[in-house]
ZADO-1210 file (C-alpha; in nm, 4 decimals, padded with zeros to 6 digits):
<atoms>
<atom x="01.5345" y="-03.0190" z="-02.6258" code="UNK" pos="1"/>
<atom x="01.4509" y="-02.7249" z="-02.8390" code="UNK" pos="2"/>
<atom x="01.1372" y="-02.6017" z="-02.8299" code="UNK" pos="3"/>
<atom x="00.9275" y="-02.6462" z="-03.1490" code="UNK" pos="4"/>
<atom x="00.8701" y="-02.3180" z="-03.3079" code="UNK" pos="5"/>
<atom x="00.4786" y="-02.2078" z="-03.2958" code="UNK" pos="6"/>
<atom x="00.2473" y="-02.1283" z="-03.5831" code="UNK" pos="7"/>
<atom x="00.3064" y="-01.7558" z="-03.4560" code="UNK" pos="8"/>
<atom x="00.6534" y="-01.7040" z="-03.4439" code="UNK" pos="9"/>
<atom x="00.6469" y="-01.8495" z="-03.8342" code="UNK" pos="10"/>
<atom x="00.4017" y="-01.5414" z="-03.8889" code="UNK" pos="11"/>
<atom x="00.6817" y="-01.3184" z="-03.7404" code="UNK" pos="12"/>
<atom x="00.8356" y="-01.1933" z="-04.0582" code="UNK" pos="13"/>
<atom x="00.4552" y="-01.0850" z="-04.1951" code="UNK" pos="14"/>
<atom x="00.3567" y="-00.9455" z="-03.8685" code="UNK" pos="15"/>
<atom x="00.6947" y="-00.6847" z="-03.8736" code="UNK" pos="16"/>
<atom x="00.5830" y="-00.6044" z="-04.2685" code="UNK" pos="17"/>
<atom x="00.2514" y="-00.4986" z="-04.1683" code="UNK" pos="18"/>
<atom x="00.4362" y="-00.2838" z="-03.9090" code="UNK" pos="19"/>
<atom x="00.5774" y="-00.1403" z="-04.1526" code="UNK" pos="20"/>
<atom x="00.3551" y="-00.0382" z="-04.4316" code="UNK" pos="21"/>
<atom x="00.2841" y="00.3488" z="-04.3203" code="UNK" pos="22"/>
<atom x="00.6468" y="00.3299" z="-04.4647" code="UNK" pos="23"/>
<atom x="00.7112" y="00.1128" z="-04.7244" code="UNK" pos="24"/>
<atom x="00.5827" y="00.1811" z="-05.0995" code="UNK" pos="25"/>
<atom x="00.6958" y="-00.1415" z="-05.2725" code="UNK" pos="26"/>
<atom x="00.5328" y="-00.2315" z="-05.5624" code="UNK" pos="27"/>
<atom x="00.5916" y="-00.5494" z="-05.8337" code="UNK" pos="28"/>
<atom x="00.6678" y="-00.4726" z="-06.2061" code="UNK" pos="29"/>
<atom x="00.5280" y="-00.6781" z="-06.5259" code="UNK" pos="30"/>
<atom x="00.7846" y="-00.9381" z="-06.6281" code="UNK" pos="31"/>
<atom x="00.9351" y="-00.8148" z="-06.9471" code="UNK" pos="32"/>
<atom x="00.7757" y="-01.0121" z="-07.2288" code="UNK" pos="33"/>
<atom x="01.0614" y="-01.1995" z="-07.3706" code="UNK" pos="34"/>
<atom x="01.1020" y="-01.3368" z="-07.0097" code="UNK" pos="35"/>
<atom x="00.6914" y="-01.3663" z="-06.9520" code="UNK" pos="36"/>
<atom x="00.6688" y="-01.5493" z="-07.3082" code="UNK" pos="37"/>
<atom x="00.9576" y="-01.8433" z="-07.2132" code="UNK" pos="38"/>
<atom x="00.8480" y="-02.1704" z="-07.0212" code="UNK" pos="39"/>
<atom x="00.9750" y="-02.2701" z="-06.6697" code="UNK" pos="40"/>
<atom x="01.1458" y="-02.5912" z="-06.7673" code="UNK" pos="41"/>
<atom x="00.8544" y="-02.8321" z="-06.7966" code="UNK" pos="42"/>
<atom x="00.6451" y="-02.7055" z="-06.5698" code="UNK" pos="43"/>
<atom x="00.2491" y="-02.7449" z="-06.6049" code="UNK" pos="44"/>
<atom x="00.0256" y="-02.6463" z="-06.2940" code="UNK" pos="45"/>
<atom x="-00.1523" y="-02.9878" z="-06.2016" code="UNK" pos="46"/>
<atom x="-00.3235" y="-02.8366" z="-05.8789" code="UNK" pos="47"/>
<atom x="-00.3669" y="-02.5036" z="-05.7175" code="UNK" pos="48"/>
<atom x="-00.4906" y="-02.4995" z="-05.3772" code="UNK" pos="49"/>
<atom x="-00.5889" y="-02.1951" z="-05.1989" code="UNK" pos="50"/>
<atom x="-00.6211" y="-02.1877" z="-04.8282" code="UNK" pos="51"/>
<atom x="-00.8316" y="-01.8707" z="-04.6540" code="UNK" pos="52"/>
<atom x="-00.8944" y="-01.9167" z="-04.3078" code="UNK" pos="53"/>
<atom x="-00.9145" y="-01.6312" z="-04.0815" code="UNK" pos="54"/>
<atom x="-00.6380" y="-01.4260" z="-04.2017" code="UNK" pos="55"/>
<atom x="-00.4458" y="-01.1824" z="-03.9833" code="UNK" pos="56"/>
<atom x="-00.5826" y="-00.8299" z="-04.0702" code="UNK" pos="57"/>
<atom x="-00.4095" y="-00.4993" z="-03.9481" code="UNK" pos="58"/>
<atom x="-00.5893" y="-00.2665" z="-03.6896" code="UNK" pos="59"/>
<atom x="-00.6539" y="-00.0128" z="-03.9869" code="UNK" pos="60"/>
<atom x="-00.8020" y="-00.2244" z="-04.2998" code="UNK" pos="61"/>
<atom x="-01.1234" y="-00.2948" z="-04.5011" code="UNK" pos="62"/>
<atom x="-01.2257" y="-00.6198" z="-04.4654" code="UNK" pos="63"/>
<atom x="-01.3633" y="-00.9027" z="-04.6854" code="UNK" pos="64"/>
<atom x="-01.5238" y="-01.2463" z="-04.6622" code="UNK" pos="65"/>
<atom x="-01.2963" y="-01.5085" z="-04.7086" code="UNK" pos="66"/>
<atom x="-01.4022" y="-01.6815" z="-04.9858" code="UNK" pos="67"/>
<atom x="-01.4168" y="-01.3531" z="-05.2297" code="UNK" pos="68"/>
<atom x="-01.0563" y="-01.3348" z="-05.0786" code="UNK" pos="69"/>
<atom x="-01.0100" y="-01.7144" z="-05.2150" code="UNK" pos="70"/>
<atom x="-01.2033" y="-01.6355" z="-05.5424" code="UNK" pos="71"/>
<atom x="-00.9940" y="-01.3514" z="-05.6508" code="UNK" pos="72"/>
<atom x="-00.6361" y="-01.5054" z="-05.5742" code="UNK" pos="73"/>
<atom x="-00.7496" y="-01.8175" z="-05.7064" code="UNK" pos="74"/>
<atom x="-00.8325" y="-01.6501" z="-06.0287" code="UNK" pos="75"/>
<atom x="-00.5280" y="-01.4355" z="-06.0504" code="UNK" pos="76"/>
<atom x="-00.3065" y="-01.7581" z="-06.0384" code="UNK" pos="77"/>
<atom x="-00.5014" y="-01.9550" z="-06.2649" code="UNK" pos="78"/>
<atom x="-00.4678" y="-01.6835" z="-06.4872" code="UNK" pos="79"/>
<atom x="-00.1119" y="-01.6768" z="-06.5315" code="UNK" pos="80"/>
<atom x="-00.0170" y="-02.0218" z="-06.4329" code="UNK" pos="81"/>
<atom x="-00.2150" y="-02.2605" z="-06.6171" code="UNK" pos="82"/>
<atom x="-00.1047" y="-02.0832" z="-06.9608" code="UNK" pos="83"/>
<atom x="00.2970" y="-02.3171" z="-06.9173" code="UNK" pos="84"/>
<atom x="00.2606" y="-02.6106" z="-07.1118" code="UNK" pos="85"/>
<atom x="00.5095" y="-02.8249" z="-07.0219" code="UNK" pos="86"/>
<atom x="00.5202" y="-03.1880" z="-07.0090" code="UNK" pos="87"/>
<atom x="00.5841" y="-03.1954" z="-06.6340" code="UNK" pos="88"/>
<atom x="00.2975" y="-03.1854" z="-06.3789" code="UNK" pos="89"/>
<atom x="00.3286" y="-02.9707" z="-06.0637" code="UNK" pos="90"/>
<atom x="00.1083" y="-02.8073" z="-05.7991" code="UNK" pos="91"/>
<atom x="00.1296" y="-02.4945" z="-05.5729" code="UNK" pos="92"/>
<atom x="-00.0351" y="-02.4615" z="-05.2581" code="UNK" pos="93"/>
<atom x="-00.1282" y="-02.0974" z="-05.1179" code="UNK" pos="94"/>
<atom x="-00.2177" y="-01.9660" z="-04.7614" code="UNK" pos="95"/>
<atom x="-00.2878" y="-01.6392" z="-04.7604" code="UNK" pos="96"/>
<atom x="-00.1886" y="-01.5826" z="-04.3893" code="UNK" pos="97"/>
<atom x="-00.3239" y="-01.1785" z="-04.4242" code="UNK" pos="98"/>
<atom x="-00.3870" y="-00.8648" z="-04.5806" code="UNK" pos="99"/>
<atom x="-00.4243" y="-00.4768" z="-04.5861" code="UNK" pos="100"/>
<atom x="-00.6744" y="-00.2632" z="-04.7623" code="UNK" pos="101"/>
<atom x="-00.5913" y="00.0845" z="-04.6895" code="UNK" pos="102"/>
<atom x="-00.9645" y="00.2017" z="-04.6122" code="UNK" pos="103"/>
<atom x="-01.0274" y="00.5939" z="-04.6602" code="UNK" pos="104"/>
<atom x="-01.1355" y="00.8406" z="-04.3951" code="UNK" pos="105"/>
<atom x="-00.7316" y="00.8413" z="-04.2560" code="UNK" pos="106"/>
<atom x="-00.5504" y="01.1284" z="-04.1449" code="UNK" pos="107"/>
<atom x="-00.3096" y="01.2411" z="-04.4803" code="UNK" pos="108"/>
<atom x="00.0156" y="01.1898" z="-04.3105" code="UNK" pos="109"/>
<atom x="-00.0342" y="00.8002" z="-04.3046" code="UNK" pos="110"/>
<atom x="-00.1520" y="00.7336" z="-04.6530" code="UNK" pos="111"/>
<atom x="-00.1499" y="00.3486" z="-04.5647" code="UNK" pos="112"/>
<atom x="-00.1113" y="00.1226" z="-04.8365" code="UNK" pos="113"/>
<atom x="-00.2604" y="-00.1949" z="-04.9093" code="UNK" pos="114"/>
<atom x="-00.0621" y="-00.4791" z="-04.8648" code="UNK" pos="115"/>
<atom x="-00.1175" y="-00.9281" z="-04.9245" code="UNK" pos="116"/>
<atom x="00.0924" y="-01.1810" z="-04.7024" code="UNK" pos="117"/>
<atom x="00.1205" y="-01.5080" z="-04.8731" code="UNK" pos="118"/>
<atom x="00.2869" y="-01.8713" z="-04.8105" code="UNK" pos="119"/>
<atom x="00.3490" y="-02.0363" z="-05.0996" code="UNK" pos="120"/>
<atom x="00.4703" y="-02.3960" z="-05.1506" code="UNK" pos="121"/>
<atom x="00.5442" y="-02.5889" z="-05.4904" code="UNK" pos="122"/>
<atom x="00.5023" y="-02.9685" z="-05.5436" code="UNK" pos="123"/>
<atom x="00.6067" y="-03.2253" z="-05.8069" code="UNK" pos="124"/>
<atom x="00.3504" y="-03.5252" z="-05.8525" code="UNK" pos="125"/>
<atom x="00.5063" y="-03.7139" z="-05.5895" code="UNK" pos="126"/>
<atom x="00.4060" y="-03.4951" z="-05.4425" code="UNK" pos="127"/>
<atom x="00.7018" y="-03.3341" z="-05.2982" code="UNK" pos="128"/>
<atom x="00.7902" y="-03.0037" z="-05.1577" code="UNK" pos="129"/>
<atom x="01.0467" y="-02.8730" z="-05.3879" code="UNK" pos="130"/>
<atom x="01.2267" y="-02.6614" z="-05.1458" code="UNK" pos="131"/>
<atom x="01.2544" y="-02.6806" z="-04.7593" code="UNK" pos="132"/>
<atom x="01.0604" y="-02.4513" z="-04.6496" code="UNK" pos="133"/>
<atom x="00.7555" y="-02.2360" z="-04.7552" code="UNK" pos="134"/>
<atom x="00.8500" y="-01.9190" z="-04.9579" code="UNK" pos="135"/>
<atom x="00.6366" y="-01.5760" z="-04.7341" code="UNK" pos="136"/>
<atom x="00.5463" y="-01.3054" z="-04.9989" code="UNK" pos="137"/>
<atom x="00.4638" y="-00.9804" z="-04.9348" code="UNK" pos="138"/>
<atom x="00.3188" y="-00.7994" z="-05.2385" code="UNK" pos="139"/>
<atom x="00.1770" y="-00.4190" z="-05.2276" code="UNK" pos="140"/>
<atom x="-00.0105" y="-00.2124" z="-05.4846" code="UNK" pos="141"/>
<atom x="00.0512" y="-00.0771" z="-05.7779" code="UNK" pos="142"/>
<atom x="00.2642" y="00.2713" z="-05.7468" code="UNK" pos="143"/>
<atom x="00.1118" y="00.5430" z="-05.8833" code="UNK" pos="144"/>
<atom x="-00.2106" y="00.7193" z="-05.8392" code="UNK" pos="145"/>
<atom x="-00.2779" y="00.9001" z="-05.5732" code="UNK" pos="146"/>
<atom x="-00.0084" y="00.8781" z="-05.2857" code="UNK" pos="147"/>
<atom x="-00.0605" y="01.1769" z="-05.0714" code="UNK" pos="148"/>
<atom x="-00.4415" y="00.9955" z="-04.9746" code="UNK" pos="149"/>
<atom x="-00.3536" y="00.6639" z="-05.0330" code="UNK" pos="150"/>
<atom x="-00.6026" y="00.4239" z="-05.2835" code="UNK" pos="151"/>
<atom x="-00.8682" y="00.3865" z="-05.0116" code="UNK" pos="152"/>
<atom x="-01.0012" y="00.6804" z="-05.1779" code="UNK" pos="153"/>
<atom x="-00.9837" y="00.5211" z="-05.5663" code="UNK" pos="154"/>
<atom x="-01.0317" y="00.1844" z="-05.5110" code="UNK" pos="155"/>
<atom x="-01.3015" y="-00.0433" z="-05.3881" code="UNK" pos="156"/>
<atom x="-01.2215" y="-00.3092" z="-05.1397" code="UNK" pos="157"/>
<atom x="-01.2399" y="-00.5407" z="-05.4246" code="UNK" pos="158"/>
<atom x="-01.0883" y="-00.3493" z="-05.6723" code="UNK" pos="159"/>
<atom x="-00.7736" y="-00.2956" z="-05.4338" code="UNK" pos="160"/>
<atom x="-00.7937" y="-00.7373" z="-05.3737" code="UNK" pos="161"/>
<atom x="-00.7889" y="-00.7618" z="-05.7434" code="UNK" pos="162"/>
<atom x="-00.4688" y="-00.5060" z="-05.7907" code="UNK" pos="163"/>
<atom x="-00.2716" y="-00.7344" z="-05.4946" code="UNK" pos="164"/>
<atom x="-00.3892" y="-01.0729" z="-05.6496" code="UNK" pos="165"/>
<atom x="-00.2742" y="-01.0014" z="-05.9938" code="UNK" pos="166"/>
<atom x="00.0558" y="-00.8627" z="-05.8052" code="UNK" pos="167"/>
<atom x="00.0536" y="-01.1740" z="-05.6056" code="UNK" pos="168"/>
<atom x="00.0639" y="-01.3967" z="-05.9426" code="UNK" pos="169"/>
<atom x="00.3414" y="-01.1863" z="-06.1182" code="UNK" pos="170"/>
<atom x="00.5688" y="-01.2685" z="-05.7760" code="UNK" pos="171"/>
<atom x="00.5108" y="-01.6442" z="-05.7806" code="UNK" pos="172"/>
<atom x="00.5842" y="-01.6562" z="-06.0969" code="UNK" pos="173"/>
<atom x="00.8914" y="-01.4755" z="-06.0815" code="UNK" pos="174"/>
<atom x="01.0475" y="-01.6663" z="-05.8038" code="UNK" pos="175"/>
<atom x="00.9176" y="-01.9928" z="-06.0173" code="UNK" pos="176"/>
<atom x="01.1233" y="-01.8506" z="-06.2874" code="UNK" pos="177"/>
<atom x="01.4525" y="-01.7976" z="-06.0317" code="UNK" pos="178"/>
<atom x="01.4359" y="-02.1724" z="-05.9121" code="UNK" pos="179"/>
<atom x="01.3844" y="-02.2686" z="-06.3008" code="UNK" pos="180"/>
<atom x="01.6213" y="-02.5841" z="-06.1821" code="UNK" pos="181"/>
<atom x="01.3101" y="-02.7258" z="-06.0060" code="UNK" pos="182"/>
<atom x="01.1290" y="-02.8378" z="-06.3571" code="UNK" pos="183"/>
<atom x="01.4508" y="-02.9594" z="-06.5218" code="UNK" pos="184"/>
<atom x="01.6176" y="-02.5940" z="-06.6013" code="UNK" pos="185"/>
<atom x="01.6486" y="-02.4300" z="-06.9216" code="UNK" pos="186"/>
<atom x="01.7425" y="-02.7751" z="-07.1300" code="UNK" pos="187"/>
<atom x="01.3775" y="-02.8775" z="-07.0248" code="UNK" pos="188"/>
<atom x="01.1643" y="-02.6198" z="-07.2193" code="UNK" pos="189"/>
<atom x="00.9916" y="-02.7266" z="-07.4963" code="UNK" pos="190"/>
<atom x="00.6120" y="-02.6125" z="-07.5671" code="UNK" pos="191"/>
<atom x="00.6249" y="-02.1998" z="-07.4916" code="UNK" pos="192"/>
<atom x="00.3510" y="-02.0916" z="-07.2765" code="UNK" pos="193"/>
<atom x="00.0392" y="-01.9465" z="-07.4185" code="UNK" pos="194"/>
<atom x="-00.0061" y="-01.5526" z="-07.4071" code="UNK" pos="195"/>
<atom x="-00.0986" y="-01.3195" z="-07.1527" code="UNK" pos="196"/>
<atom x="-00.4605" y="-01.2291" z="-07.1526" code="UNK" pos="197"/>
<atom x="-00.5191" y="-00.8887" z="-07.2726" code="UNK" pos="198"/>
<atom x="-00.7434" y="-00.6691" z="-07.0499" code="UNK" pos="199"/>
<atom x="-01.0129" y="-00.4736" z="-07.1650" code="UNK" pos="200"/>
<atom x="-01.0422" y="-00.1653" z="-07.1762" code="UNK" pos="201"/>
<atom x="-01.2940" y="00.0881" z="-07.3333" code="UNK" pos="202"/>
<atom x="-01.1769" y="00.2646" z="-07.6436" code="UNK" pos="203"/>
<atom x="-01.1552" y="00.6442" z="-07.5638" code="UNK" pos="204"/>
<atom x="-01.1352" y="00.8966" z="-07.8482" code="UNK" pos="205"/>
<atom x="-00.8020" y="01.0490" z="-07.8910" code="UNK" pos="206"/>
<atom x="-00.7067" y="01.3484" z="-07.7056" code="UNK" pos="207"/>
<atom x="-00.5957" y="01.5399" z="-07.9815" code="UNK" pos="208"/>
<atom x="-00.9383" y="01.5071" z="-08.1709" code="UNK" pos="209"/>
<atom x="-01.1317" y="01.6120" z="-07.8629" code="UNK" pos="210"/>
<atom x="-00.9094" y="01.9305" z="-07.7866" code="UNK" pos="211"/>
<atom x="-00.9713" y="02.0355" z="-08.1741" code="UNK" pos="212"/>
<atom x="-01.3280" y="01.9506" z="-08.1481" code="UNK" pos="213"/>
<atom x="-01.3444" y="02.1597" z="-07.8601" code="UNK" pos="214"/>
<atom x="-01.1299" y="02.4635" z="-08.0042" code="UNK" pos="215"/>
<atom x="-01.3463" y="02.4737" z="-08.2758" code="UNK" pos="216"/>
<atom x="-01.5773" y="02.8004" z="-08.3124" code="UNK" pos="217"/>
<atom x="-01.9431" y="02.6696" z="-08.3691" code="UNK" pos="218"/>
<atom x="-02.0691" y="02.7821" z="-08.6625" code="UNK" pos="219"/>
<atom x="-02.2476" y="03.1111" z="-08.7204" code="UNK" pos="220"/>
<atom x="-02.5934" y="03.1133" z="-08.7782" code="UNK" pos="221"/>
<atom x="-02.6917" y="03.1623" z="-09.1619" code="UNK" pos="222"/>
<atom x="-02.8406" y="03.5221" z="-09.1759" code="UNK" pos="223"/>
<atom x="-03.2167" y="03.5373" z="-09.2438" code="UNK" pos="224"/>
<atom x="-03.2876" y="03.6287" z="-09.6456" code="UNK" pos="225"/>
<atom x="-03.4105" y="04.0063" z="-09.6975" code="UNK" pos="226"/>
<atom x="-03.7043" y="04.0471" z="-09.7865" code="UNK" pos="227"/>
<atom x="-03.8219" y="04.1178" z="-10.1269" code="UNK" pos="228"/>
<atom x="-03.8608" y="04.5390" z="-10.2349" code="UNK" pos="229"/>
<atom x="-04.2277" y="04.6344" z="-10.2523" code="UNK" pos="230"/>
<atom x="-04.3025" y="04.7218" z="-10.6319" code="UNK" pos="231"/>
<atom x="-04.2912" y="05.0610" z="-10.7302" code="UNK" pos="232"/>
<atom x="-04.5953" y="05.1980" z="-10.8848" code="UNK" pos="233"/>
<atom x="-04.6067" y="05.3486" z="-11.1838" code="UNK" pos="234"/>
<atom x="-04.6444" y="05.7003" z="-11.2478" code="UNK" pos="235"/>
<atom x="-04.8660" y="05.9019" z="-11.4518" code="UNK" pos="236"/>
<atom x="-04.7874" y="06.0742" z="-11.7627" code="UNK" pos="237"/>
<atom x="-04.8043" y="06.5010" z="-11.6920" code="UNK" pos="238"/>
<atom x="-05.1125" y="06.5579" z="-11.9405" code="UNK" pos="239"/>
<atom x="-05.0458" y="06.9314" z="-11.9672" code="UNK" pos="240"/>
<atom x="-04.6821" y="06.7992" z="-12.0857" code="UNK" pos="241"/>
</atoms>
């Protein structure tokens, strides 16, 4: 009889990316918005469960409680999820098996990045699995920035959870969108999903305007009025004249 493969060996796959991430620089693009602004079929998120319980962490990570880990996934998937309206109802369940923030204070040759390990499932309101076995995710940060020192050096802890969350959502999404077949395909779309929401972000002055202000010559002191001529007296007439 074949033995019954272990909770570990499933974790396999996650364990060699985390190996791996002195190396890799992956990183997830935005959807394009005629793609981010079409439905799934009829799929509505009914449920969203997020599991967080003692995730794997590399030897070389910042490290966070596992409920603000919870909290910030949770939010990034509610975010983007619950805007489908379709008629159907449908639920996604999330472990988040581990992570990576790249911490500062490492040598510049390794410039680790951060890194989020995920196992996500979908359900109809059976519920059933839709597929046969969980879908492992393994979403990185944002390129960019600085990648000589690596974003331990920008970022927060939280700020870098935030980054892979938001990541995290744009990936479930997408492979949502490639198994489109699972809510009834293309035929079943009817109500388009509501808009992204816009982040904010402080208005800065334009750069242009602040170069010229700053080229400008400051403006010369008016000079002081002179002062008024002392009269002249006058002169006497020459009586001998």
């Amino acid at each position: 009889m074949a033995d019954r493969p272990s909770f570990r060996a499933d974790l396999r796959p996650i364990a060699q990316a985390a190996a791996l991430l002195a190396v890799l620089a992956g990183c997830t693009s935005e959807l394009d918005s005629e793609t981010s602004n079409s439905a799934i079929g009829d799929f509505r998120l009914d449920r969203l469960v997020v599991i967080v319980k003692d995730p794997i962490t590399g030897p070389v990570t910042r490290t966070l409680p596992d409920d603000v880990v919870k909290a910030a996934v949770t939010r990034s998937m509610d975010e983007r999820l619950r805007r489908f309206q379709g008629d159907g109802s449908y639920s996604i369940g999330i472990k988040v098996a581990g992570y990576v923030l790249a911490p500062p204070g490492i040598p510049v040759l390794f410039a680790p990045k951060s890194a989020l390990f995920l196992s996500v499932n979908a359900y109809d309101d059976v519920p059933s699995r839709l597929h046969p076995e969980p879908k492992n995710l393994t979403v990185f940060e944002d390129a960019g920035g600085d990648q000589v020192v690596g974003s331990g050096y920008t970022q927060t802890a939280e700020e870098q959870l935030d980054e892979l969350s938001a990541n995290a959502a744009i990936e479930v999404e997408r492979w949502l969108r490639e198994n489109e077949s699972w809510f009834g395909g293309r035929r079943a779309r009817d109500k388009p999903p509501l808009p992204l929401p816009v982040p904010l972000v402080e208005p800065v002055a334009p750069a242009a305007s602040a170069a010229a202000t700053e080229a400008a010559p400051e403006a010369a002191p008016a000079a002081p009025a002179a002062p008024a001529a002392p009269p002249v007296p006058p002169v006497a007439a020459d009586s001998g004249a």
